[in-house]
C-alpha positions in Angstrom: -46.2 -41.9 4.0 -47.0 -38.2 2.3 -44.2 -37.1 4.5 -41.9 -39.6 3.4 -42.5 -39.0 -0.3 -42.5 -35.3 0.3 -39.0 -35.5 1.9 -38.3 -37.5 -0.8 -38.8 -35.8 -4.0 -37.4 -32.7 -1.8 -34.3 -34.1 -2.1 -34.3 -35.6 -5.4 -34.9 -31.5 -6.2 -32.2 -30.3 -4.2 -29.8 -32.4 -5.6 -30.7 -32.2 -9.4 -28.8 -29.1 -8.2 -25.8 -30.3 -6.5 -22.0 -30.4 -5.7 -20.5 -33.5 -5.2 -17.3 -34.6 -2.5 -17.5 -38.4 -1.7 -15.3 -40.5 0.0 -13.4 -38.0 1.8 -10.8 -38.8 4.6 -11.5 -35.8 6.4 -14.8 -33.4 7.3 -15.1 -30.7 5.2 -13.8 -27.5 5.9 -16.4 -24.4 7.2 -15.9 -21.8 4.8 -17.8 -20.0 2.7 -15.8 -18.6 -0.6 -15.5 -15.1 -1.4 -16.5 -14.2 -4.5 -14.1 -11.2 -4.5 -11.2 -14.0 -3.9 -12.1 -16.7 -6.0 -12.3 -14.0 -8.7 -9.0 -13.8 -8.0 -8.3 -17.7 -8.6 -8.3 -17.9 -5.0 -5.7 -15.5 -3.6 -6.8 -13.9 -0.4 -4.5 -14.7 2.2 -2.3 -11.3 1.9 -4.8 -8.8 1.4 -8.0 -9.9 3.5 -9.4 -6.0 4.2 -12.8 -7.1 4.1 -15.8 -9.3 5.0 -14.2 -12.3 3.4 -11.5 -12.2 6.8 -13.8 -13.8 8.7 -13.0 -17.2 6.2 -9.5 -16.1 4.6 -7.4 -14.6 7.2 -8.9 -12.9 11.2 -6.2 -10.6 11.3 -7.2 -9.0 8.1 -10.3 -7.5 10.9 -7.6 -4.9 11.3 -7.7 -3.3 7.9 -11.5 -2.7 8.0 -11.5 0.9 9.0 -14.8 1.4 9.3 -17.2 0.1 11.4 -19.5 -2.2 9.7 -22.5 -4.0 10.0 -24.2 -6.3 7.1 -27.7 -7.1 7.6 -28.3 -9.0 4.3 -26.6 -10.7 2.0 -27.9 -13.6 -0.7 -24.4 -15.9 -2.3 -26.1 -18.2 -5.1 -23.4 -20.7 -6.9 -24.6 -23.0 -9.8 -22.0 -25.4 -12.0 -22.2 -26.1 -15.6 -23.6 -29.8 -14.6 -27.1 -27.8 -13.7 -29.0 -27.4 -16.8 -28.5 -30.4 -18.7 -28.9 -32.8 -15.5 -31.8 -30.8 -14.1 -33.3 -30.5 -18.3 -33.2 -34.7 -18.2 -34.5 -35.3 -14.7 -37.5 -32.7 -15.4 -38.0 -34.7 -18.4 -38.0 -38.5 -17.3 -38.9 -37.8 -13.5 -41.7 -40.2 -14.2 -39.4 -43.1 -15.4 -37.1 -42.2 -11.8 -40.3 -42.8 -9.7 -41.6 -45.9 -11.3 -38.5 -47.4 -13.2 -39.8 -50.4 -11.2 -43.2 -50.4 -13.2 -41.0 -49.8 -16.8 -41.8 -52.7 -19.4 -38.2 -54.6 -19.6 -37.3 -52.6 -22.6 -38.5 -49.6 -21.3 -36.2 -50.2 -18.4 -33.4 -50.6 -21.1 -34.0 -47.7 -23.0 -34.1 -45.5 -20.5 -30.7 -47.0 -19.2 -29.1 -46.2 -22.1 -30.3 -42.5 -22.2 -28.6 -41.8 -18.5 -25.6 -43.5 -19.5 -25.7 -41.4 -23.1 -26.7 -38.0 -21.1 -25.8 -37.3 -17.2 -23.2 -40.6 -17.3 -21.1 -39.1 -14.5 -22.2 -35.5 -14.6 -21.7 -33.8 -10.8 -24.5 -30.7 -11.0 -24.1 -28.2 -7.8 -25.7 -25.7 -5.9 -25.1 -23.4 -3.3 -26.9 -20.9 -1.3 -26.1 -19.2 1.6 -28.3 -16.7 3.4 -28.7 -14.2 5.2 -25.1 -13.6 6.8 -25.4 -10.8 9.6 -22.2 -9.8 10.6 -20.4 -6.9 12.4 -17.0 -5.4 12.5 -16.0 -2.5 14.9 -13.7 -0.3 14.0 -9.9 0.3 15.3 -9.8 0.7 19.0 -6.6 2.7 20.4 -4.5 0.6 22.7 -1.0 2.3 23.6 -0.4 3.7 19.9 -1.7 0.3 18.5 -5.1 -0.7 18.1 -7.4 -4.0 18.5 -10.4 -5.0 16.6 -13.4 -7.4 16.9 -16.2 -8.7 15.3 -19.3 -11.0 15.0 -21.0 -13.3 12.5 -23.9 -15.2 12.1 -23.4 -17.1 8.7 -25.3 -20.3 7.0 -25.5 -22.5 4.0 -27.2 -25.2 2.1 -25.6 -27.2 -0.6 -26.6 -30.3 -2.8 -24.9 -33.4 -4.7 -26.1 -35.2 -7.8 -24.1 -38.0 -9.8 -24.8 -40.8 -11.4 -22.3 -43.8 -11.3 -21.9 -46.9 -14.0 -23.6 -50.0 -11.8 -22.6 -53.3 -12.6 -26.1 -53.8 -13.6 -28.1 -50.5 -13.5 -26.7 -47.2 -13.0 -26.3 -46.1 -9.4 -27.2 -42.5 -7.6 -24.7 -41.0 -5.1 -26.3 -38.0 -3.4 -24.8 -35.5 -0.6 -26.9 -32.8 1.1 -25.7 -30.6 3.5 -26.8 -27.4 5.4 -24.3 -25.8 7.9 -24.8 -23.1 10.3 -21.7 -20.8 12.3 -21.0 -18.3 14.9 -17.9 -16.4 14.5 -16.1 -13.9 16.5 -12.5 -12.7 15.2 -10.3 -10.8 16.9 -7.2 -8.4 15.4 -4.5 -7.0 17.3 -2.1 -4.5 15.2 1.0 -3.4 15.9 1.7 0.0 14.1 5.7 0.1 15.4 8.0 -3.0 15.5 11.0 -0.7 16.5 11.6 -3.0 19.3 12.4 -5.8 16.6 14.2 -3.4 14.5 11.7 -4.5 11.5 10.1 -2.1 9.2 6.5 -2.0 8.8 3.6 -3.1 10.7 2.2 -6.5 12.1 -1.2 -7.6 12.7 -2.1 -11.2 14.6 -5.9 -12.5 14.3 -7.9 -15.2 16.4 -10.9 -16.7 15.1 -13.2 -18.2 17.9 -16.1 -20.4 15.6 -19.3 -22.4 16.6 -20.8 -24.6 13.6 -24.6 -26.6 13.3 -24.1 -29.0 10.4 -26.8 -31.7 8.6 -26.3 -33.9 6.4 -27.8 -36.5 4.6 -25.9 -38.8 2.3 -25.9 -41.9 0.1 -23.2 -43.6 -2.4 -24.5 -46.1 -5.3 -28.3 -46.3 -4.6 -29.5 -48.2 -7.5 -31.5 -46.3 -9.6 -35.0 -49.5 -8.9 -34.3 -48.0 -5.4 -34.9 -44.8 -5.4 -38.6 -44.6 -5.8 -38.8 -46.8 -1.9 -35.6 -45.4 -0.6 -36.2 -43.3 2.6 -34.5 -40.6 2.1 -36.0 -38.8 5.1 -34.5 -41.6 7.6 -31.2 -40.7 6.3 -30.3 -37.3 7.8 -27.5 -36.8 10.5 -26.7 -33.8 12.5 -23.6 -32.7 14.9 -21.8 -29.7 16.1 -18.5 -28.1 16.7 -15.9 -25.7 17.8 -12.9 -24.3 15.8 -10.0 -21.8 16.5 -8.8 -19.7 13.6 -5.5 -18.1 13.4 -3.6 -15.5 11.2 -0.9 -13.3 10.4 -0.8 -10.2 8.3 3.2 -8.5 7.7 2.8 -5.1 5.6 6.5 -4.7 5.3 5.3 -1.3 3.1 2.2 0.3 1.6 3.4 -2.1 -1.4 4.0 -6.0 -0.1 2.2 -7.2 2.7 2.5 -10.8 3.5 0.1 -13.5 5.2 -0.5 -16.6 7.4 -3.5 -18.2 8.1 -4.3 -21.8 9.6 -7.6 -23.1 9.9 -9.1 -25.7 12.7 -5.9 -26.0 14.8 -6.9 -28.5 17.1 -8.7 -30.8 14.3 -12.2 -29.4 14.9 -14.5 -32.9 15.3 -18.2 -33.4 14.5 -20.0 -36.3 16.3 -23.0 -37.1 14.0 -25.8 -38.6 14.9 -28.7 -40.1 13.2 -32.4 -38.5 12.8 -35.3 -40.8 12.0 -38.4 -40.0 10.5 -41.3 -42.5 12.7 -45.2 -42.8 12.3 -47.2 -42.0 15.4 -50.7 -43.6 15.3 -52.8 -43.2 12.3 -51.2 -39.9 12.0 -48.0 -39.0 10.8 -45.7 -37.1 13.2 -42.1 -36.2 12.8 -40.0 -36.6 15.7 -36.5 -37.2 16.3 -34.9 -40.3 18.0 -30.6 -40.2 18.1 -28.7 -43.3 18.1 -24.8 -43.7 17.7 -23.4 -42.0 14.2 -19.7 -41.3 13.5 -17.3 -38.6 14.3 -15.6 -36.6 11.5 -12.7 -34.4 11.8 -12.0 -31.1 10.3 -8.2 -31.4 8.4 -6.3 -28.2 9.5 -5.5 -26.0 6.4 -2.3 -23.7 6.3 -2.4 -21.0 3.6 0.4 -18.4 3.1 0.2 -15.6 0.5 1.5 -12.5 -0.7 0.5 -9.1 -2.5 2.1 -6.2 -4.3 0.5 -2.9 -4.7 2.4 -1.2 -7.6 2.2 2.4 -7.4 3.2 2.5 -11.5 3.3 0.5 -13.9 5.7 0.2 -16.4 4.9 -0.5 -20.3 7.9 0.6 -21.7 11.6 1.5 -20.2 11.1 4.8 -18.5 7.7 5.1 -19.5 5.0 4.2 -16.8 1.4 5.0 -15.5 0.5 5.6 -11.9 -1.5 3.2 -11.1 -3.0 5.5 -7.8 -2.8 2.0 -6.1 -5.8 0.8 -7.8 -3.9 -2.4 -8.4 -2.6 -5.4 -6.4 -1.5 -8.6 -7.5 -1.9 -11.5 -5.0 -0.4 -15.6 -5.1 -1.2 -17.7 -2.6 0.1 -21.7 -1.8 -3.1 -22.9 0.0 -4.1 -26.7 1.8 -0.2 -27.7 3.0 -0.7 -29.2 5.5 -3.2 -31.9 4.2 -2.3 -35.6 4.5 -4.4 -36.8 1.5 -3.1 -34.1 -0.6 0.5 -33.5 -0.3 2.6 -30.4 -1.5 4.6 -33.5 -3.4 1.3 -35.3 -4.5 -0.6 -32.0 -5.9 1.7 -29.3 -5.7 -0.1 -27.2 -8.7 -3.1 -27.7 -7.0 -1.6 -25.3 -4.2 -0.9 -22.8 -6.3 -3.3 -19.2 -6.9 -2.8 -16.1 -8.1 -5.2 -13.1 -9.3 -5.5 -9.4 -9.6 -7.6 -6.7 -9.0 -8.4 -3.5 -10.4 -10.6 -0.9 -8.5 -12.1 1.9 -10.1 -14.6 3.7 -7.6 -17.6 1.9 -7.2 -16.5 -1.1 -10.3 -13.8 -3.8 -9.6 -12.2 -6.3 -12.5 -10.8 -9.5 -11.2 -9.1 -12.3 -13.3 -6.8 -14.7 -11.7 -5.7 -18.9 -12.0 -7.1 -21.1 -9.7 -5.0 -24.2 -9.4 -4.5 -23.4 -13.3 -8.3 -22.9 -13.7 -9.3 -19.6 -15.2 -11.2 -16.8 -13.1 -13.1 -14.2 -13.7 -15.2 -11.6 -11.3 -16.5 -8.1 -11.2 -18.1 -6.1 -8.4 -20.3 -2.8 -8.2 -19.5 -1.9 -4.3 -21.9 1.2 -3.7 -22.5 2.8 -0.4 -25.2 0.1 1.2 -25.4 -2.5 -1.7 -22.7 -4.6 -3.0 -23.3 -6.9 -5.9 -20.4 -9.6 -6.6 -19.9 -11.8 -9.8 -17.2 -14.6 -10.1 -16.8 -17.5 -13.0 -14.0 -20.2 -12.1 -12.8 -23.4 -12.5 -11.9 -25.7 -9.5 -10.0 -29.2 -9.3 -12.1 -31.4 -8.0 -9.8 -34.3 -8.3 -6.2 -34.5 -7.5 -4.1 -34.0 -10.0 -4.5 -31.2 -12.8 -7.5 -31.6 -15.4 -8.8 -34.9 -13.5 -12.2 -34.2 -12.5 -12.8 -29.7 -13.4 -15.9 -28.2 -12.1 -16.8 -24.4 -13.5 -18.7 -22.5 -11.2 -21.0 -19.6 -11.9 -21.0 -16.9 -8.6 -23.5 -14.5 -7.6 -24.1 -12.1 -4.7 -26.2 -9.3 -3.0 -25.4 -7.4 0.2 -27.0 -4.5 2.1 -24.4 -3.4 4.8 -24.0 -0.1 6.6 -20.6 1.7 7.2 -19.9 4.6 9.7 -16.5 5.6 11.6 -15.1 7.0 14.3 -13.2 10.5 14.6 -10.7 9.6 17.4 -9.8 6.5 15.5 -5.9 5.2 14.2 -5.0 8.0 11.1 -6.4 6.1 8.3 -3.3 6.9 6.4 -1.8 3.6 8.0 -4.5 1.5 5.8 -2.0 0.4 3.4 1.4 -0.2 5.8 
């Protein structure tokens, strides 16, 4: 019983701090967002030289010249739902675990305050931790060069909202912790003479294992939740993906890029976890029984980005820019069934800059017409990352916004090799 209504007010905690997708056709996807991108309202697909390639695009592997190896890193995301949700539970957690024992007017009052105060309010949190990865640098292969890399990734993330009952309101709740295993691969092509094409062609493959638990509810009446179990309510599967992605630069200045997700519909077979008594002592142990199965919707993104080498303020005059700049728009999600390029098509849409001056980066961008901001000290082992945007949670524009607040630490470690592809190539 202690157990129980340990488990119990653990996850009343957990989603105080939460982020909320219900009634979804299709599992959701395993990524983990860049902070560099989404600073950029999103747009990644086209320049994809870093870490964030092993989400936004595999072939972007081949840009990282280095080789690299990250053996910490901390993301932290919070909406603006989280203080005034967790402020009002912290304040009337009493009156959630004995609304049963309330006098009827009580009951009433404290009825109106929810609908008055958190009425629909979706408060989210997300950490992930630790994220080891590795990346090796180019290897030579008849004038062209292959890379590969590893990644141990994870992440836990809550949902909180209360609904209008007919009678009382209701509490919809979604917990979830994922782990995966990736292993990207990058093959570029430094020459496509043979095609009589300028520039140079990279092709990535994105092998990917995933752990995911979850434990959900929709509409618990709020008199249940002080005897709900929420312990007898988690469910657990696994699953295999396949990544794969294109990178074009057609010159130091445009490059161009493909990337589709879960090919083959990537499929999670839950099933459920009880919580049982043992004696007079309380033991946790695990039974399975028949769940569901949940596919993964394939995603195809395409994107582009420019690299100016000036810029122009005025006709004739200019400023070199030393290709500190790059502009990046991305169309993202076409190929999903419940939200069609002629349903949501300005959902699709991203675009963002960057600007890089050695060891601070400015990002600003629009994320599905959602304002972004982000900003970035990159130093030689510790990277800290900060991004502010706005997301659509809904389906069309201004249905259902959600403004996210971004933070992250990394320690990685970077060393190269001498008889590796001229590093001049980095940019075509």
């Amino acid at each position: 019983m202690k157990k129980t209504k340990f488990l119990m007010s653990f996850v009343m905690l957990c989603a105080i701090f939460s982020k909320t997708i219900f009634a979804v056709t299709f599992e959701e996807n395993i990524v983990i967002k860049g902070l560099r991108p989404m600073g950029m309202g999103g747009a990644f697909t086209a320049i994809s030289d870093d870490e964030n390639s092993f989400f936004y695009n595999p072939a972007g592997i081949s840009a990282v010249y280095d080789n690299t190896l990250q053996i910490f890193s901390i993301n932290a995301n919070i909406n603006n739902y989280v203080q005034p949700t967790y402020a009002f539970c912290n304040k009337h957690i009493d009156d959630f675990m004995h609304f049963d024992e309330l006098e009827p007017s009580k009951q009433g009052s404290f009825v109106d305050k929810i609908y008055k105060s958190i009425l629909n309010f979706k408060p989210s949190v997300f950490i992930s931790i630790p994220n080891i990865f590795f990346i090796k640098s180019p290897i030579d292969i008849n004038r062209n060069s292959l890379n590969f890399g590893f990644g141990v990734f994870s992440y836990a993330k809550a949902a909180l909202e209360f609904n209008k009952g007919a009678f009382l309101p209701s509490l919809s709740y979604n917990l979830e912790a994922t782990g995966i295993g990736l292993f990207p691969v990058a093959y570029r092509i430094h020459s496509l003479n043979a095609l009589n094409l300028p520039g140079v062609l990279s092709l990535g493959i994105n092998f990917k294992y995933a752990y995911r638990l979850i434990n959900s509810k929709q509409n618990l009446s709020i008199n249940e939740i002080s005897s709900y179990d929420f312990g007898g309510n988690f469910f657990d599967a696994t699953a295999f993906g396949l990544d794969f992605g294109v990178l074009y630069y057609l010159n130091p200045r445009w490059h161009f890029g493909v990337n589709t997700t879960d090919l083959y519909n990537s499929q999670f077979n839950y099933k459920k976890s009880n919580l049982v008594k043992v004696g007079k002592n309380e033991k946790e142990t695990t039974t399975k029984e028949e769940g569901y199965s949940s596919k993964i919707n394939p995603i195809l993104n395409i994107g582009f980005a420019y690299i100016p080498e000036k810029f122009y303020y005025w006709p004739g005059k200019y400023l070199d820019t030393n290709s500190n700049i790059t502009f990046a728009f991305d169309l993202t999600d076409l190929t999903n069934p419940s939200e069609t390029v002629e349903l949501t098509p300005f959902k699709k849409i991203h675009m963002g800059a960057e600007y890089r001056l050695n060891p601070l980066s400015l990002r600003t961008g629009l994320n599905s017409g959602y304002p972004t901001f982000g900003m970035g000290i990159n130093l030689k082992a510790v990277n800290l990352e900060y991004a502010f945007y706005g997301q659509e949670k809904g389906l069309l524009p201004g249905q259902d916004p959600d403004w996210t607040h971004s933070f992250l630490l990394s320690f990685r470690l970077r060393w190269s090799n001498t008889n590796t592809t001229n590093k001049e190539e980095k940019q075509c």
